[in-house]
C-alpha positions as CSV (number, residue, x, y, z in Angstrom):
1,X,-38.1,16.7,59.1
2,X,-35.9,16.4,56.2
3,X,-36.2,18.6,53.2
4,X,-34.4,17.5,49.7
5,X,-34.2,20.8,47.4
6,X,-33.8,20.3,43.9
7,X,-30.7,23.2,43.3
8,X,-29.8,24.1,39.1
9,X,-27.7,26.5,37.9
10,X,-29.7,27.8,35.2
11,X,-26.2,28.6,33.0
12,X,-26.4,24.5,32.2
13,X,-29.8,24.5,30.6
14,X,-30.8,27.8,29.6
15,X,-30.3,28.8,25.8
16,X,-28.1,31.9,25.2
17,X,-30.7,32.5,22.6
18,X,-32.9,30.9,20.7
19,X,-30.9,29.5,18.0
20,X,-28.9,27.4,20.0
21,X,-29.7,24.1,20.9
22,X,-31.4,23.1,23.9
23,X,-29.6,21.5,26.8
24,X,-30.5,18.1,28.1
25,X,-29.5,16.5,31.3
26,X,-28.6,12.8,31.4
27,X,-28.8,10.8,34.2
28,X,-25.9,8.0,33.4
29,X,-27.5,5.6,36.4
30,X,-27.4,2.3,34.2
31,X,-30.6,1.3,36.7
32,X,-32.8,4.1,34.4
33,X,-31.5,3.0,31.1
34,X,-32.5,-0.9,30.9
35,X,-32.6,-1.2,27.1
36,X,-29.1,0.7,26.1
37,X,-27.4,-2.4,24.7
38,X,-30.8,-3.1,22.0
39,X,-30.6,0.7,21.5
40,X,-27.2,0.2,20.4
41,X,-27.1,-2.8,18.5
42,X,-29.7,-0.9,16.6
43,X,-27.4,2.2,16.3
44,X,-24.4,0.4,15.5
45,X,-26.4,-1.1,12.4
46,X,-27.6,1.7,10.8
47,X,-24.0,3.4,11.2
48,X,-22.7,-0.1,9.2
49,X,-25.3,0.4,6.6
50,X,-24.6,4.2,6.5
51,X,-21.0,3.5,5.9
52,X,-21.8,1.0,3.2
53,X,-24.1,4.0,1.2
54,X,-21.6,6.3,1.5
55,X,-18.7,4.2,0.3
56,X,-18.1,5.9,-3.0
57,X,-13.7,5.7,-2.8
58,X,-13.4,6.7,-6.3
59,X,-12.3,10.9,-6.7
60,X,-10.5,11.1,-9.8
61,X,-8.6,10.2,-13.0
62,X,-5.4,11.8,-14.4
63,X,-5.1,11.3,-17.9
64,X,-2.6,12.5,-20.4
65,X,-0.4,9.7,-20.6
66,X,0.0,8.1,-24.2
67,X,1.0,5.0,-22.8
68,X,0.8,2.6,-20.0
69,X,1.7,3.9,-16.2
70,X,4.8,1.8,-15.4
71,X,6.2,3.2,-12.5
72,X,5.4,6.6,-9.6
73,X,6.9,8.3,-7.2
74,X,5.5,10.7,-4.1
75,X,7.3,14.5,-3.2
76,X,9.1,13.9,-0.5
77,X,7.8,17.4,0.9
78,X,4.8,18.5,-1.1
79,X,1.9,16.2,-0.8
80,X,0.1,17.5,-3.9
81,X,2.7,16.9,-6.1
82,X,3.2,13.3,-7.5
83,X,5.5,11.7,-10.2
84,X,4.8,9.3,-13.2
85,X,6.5,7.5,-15.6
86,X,4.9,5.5,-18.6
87,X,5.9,2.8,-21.0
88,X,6.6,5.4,-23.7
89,X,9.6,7.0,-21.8
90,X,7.4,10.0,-20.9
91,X,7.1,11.5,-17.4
92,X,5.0,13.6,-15.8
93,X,4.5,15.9,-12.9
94,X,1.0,16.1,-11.1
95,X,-0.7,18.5,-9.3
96,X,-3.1,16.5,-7.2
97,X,-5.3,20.0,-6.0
98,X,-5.9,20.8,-9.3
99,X,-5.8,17.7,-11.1
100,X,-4.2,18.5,-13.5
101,X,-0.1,17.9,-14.9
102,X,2.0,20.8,-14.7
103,X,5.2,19.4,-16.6
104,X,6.2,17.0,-19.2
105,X,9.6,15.6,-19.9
106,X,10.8,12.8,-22.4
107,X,13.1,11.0,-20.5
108,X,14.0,7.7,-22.0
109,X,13.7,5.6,-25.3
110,X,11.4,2.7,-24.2
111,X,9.9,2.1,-21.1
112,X,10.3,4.1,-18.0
113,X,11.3,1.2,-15.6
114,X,11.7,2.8,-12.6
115,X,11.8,6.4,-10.7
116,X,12.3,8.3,-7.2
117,X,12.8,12.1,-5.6
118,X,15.7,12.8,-3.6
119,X,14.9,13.0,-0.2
120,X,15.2,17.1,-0.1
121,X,12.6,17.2,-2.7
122,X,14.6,19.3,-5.3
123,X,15.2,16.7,-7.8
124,X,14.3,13.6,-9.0
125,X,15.9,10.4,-10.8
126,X,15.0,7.6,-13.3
127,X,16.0,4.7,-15.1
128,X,15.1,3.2,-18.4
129,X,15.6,0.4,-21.1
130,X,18.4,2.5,-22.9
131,X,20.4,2.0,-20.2
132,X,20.4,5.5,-18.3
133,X,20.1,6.9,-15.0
134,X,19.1,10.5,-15.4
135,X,18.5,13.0,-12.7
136,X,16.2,16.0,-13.3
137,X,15.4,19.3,-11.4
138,X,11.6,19.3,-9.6
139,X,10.9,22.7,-10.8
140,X,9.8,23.9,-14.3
141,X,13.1,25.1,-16.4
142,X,13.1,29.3,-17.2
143,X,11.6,30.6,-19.8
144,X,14.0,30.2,-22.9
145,X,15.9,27.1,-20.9
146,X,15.8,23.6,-22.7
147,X,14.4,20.4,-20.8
148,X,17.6,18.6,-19.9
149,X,18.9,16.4,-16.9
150,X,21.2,17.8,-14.5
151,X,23.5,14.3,-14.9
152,X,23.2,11.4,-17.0
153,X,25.0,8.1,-16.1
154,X,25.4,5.4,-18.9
155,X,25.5,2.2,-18.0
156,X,26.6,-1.6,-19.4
157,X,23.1,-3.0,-18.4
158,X,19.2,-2.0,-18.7
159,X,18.6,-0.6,-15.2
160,X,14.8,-2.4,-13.6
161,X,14.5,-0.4,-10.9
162,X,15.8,2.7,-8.8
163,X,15.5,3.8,-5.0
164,X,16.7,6.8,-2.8
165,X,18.9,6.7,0.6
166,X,16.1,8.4,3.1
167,X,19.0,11.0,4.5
168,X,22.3,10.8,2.0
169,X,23.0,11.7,-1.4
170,X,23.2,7.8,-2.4
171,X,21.1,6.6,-4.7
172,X,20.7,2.1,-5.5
173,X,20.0,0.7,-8.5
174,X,19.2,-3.0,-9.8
175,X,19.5,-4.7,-13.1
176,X,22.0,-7.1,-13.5
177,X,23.1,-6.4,-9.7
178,X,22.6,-3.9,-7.4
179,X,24.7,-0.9,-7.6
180,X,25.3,2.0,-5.1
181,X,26.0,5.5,-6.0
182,X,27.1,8.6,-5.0
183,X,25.3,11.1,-6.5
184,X,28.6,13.5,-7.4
185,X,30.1,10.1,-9.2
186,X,29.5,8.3,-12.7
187,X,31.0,4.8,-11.2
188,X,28.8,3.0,-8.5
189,X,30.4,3.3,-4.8
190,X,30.1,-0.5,-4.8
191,X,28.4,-3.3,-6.5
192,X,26.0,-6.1,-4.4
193,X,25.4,-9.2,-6.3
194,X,24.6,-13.0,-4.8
195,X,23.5,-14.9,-7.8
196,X,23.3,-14.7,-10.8
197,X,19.8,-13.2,-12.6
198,X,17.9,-10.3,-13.3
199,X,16.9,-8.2,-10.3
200,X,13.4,-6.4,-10.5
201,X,13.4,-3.8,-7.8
202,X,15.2,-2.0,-5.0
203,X,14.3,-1.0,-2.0
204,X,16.1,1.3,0.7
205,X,14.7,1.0,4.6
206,X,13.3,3.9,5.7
207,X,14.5,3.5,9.5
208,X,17.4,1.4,9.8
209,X,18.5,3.4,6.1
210,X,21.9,1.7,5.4
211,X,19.5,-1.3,4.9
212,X,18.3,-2.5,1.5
213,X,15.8,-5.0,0.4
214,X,15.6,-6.8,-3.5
215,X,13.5,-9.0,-5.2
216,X,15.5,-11.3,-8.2
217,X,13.9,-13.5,-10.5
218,X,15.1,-15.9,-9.3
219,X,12.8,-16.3,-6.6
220,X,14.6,-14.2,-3.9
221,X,14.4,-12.1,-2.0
222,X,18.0,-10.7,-0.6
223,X,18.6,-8.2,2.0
224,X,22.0,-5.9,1.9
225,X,23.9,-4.0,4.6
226,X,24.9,-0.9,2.5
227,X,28.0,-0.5,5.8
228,X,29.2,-4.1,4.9
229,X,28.6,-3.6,1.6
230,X,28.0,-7.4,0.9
231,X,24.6,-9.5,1.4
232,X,23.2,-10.3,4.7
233,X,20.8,-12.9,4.0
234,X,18.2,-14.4,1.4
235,X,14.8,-16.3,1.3
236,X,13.9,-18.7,-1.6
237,X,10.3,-18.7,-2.3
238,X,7.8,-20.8,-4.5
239,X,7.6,-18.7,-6.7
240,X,8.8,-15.3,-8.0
241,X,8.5,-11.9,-5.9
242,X,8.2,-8.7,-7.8
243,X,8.4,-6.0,-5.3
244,X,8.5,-5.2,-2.1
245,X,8.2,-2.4,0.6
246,X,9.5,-1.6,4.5
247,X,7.1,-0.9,6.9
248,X,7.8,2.8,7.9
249,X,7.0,2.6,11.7
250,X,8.5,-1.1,12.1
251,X,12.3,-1.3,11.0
252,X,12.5,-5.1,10.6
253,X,8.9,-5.6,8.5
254,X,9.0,-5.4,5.2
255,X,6.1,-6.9,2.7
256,X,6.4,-9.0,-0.7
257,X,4.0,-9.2,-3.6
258,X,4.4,-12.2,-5.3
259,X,3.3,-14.2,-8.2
260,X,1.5,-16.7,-6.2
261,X,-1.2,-14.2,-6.0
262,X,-0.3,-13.7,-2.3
263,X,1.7,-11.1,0.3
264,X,3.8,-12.1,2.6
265,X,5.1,-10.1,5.6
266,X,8.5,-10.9,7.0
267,X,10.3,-9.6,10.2
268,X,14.0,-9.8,8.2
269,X,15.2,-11.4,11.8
270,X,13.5,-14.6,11.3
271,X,12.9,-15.3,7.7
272,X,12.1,-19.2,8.2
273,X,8.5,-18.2,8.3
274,X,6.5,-15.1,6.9
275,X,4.8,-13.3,9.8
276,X,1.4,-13.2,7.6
277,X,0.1,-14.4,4.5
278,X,-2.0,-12.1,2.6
279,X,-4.6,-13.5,0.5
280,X,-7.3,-12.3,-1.7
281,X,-5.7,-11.7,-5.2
282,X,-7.2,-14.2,-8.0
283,X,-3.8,-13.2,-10.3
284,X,-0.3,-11.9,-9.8
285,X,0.7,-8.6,-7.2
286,X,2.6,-6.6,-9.2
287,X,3.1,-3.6,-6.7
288,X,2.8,-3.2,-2.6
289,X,3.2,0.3,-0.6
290,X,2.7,1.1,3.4
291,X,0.3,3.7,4.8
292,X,2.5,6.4,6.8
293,X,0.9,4.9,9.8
294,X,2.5,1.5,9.1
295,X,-1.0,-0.1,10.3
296,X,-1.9,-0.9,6.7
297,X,-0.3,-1.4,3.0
298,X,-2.0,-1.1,-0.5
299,X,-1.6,-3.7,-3.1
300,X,-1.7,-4.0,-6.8
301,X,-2.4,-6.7,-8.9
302,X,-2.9,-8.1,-12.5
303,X,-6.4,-9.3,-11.9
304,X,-7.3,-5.1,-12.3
305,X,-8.1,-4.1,-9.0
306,X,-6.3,-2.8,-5.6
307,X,-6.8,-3.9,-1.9
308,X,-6.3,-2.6,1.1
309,X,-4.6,-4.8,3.5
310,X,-4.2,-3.9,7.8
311,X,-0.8,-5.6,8.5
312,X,-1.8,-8.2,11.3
313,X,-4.9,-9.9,9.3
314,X,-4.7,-12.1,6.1
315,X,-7.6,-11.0,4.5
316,X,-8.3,-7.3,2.8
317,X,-10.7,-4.6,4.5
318,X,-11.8,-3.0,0.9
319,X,-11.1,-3.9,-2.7
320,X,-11.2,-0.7,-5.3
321,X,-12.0,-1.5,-9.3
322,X,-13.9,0.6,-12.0
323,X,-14.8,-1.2,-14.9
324,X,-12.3,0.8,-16.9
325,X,-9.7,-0.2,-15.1
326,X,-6.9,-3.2,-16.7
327,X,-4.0,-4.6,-14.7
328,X,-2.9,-2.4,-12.3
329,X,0.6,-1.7,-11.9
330,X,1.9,0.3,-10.0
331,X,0.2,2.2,-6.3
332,X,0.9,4.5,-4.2
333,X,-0.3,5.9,-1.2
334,X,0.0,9.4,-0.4
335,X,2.0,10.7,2.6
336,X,-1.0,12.3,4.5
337,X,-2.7,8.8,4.8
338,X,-5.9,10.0,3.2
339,X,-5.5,9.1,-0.5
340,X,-3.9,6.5,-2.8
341,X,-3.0,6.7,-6.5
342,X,-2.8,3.5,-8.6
343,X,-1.5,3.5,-12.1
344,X,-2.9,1.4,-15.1
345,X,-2.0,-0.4,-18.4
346,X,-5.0,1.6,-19.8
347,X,-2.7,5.3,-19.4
348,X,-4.9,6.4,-16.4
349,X,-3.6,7.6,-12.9
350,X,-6.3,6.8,-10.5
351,X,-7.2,8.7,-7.3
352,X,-9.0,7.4,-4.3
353,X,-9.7,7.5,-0.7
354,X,-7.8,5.4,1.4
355,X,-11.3,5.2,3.7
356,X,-13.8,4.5,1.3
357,X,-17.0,6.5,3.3
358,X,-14.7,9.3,4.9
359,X,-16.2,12.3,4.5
360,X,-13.9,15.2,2.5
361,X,-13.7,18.8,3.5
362,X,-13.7,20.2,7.0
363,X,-15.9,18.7,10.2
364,X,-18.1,20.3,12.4
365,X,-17.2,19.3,15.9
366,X,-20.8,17.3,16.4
367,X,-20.2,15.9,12.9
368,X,-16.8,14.7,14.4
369,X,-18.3,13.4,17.6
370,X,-21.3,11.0,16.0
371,X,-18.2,10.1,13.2
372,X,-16.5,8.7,16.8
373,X,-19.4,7.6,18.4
374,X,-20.7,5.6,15.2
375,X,-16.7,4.1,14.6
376,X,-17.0,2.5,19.1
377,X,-20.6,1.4,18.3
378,X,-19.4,-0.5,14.8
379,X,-16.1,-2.1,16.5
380,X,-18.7,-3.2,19.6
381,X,-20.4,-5.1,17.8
382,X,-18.6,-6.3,14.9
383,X,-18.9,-9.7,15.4
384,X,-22.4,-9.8,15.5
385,X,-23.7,-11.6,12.3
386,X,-25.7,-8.9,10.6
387,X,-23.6,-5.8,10.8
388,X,-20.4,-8.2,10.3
389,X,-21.7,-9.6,7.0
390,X,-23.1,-6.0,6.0
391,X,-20.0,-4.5,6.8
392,X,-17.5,-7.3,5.0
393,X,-20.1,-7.7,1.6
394,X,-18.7,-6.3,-1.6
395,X,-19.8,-6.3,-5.3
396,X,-17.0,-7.4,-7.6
397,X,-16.7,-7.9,-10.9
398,X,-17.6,-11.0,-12.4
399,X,-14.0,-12.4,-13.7
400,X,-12.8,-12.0,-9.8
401,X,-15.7,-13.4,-8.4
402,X,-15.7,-17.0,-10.3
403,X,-11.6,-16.8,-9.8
404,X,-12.1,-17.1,-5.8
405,X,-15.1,-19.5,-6.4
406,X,-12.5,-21.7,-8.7
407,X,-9.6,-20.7,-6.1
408,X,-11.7,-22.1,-3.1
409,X,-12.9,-25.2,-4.7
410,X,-9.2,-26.0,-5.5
411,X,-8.2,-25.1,-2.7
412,X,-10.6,-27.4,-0.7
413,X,-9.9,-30.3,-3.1
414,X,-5.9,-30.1,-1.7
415,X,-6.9,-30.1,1.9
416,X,-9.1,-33.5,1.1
417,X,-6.2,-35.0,-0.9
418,X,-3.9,-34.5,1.9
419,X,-6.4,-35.4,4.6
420,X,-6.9,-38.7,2.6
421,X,-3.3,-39.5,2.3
422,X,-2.7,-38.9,5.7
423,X,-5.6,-41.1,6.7
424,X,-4.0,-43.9,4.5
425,X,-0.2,-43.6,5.6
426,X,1.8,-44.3,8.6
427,X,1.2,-41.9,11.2
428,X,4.1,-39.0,11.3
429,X,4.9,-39.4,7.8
430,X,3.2,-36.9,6.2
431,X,3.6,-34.3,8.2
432,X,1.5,-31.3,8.6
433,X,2.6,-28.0,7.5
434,X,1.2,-24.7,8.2
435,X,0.4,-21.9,5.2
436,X,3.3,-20.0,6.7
437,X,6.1,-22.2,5.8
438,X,4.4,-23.9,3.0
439,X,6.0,-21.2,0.5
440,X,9.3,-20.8,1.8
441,X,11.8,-23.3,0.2
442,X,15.1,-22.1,1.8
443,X,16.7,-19.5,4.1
444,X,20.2,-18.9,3.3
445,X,22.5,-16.8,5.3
């Protein structure tokens, strides 16, 4: 005779007292659960619809500016601290924590066209339409000091941009052409121009750092190798590029915003074809900048609101607007990966949250766990047809809603046109191009 004894050690299910919770065993036998998957499917809804009620990205505005935000920069080291520059030639200093601006300076007559910190943190430069770079200390001046730069450089041209080496005391600026400096110098180390036209920003790669990226009017977009000091290699698009940004984990990627209303993500080893095309903008993008993860970028744009891009898909994963809000342009996103900061014609600095339903403050550890368990339950079963069109819906406003309506009905008209012309020609002469290379017009090396 057999006996089977039931044997528990009472430490796994008895409460240490009576607050705590109590203890229940699972049996994980997949024979005694027969209904997990509708369980889950269930689950995994409500956690989409929970995510969608809780989506409220919008924390804060700064306002003090008396004049459009043109142009910021983040602290290299602090991550509450965050620079702006406005139309009026004002800059200010931010405390994010507080909210609040801590300093003031009047840097330039006109517009502030461009800024950056030094990559210590201990200073910071700009450049504006009179024609000066100026570099001023981060901290507050003494009591009884004035507010004046440390250097001024005065140049022929009106500088549109500025950018920081990532480890050197070399700063580049563009205008006319792009100019490299050492900070201890009032001549540029070397001058990098191919073409002849008005370049609009600057870039400096944050990995491969004697590497430099620019956009020029003139529809290019030209790479530099700072060692060489002469031009690698440019791509011709449709139309004109205003800015771009390097990806911080992936030393080839970099990212354009363009007039078209699209982004385009290049690896700078084969520019005959982007790597993506980002589309969801109904007007212009005006600014672009990475998450620290690299996974993801921000964009601004002129139809007044941001997105959120993830690098390998064409579509966006959020779009941010308040009804306040006019062309945006420019956006940042902060160093800890949590927030981003957008900038406005209307004088506001914006603050949001880079995940629209994250929760702020600290977790407790079996808030943390269902946050996990919720986030494999939604990516499960995100292609199911419910959660995936409760989790993709959003509310815009009504101008960018009719754009994309218009946008897809033109764009469905071109497909037909060229379907029918190919229908009616010889077959191979039209050919068919894909909505990669549709935009580039050259490569030149």
């Amino acid at each position: 005779m057999r006996v089977k004894v039931l044997s528990r050690n009472p430490d796994d299910y008895v409460r240490e007292t009576k607050l705590d919770l109590q203890r229940v065993p699972r049996n994980y036998d997949p024979v005694l659960h027969p209904f997990e998957v509708p369980r889950e499917y269930v689950r995994a809804l409500n956690a989409t619809k929970l995510e969608r009620v809780f989506a409220k990205p919008f924390l804060s505005s700064l306002d003090g500016h008396r004049d459009g935000v043109n142009c910021m920069a983040k602290h290299p080291k602090s991550l509450s601290t965050v620079l702006s520059g406005a139309c009026d030639g004002e800059v200010k200093i931010w405390n994010l924590t507080k909210r609040q601006c801590i300093r003031t300076i009047q840097a330039h007559e006109g517009f502030v066209r461009g800024m950056c910190a030094r990559f210590c943190g201990t200073s910071f430069f700009t450049v504006g339409d009179d024609k000066t770079v100026k570099q001023w200390k981060m901290e507050s001046p003494e009591y009884g000091e004035e507010e004046e730069p440390i250097h001024t450089i005065l140049g022929k041209t009106v500088y549109t941009g500025i950018d920081h080496h990532w480890k050197e005391p070399v700063f580049a600026t563009c205008g006319h052409q792009v100019d490299i400096w050492d900070e201890q110098r009032t001549s540029p180390k070397c001058s990098l121009t191919w073409g002849f036209d008005s370049i609009s920003s600057v870039k400096f790669n944050p990995i491969e750092t004697y590497l430099l990226g620019s956009c020029a009017s003139d529809r290019n977009i030209v790479l530099y190798d700072m060692r060489k000091s002469t031009p690698l290699k440019k791509v011709i698009l449709n139309m004109r590029t205003n800015t771009l940004c390097w990806n911080p984990m992936e030393a080839f990627i970099f990212t354009a915003a363009n007039e078209d209303y699209n982004l385009y993500t290049f690896d700078m080893r084969y520019l005959e074809s982007p790597v993506m095309v980002h589309m969801d903008h109904v007007s212009a993008v005006l600014d672009v900048d990475y998450s620290p993860t690299g996974k993801e970028f921000v964009s601004a744009s002129f139809d007044k609101s941001i997105r959120i891009f993830p690098v390998d898909k064409g579509h966006s994963r959020e779009v941010y607007h308040t009804k306040r809000m006019q062309h945006v342009i420019t956006v940042k996103w902060t160093s800890d990966n949590k927030y981003i900061l957008c900038g406005s014609d209307e004088m506001n600095i914006r603050l949001w949250k880079a995940n629209a339903s994250e929760k702020l403050g600290v977790l407790a550890p079996r808030e943390k766990a269902a946050m996990n368990y919720n986030q494999k339950l939604k990516e499960k079963f995100q292609f199911h047809p419910q959660i995936r069109r409760i989790a993709q819906h959003r509310h815009l406003p009504k101008s960018i809603y009719c754009q994309i309506k218009e946008q897809r009905i033109m764009r469905e008209a071109r497909r037909r046109k060229e379907l029918n012309r190919r229908k009616h020609s010889k077959p191979g002469s039209v050919p068919f191009v894909s909505e990669r290379k549709k935009h580039i017009v050259a490569v030149v090396k």
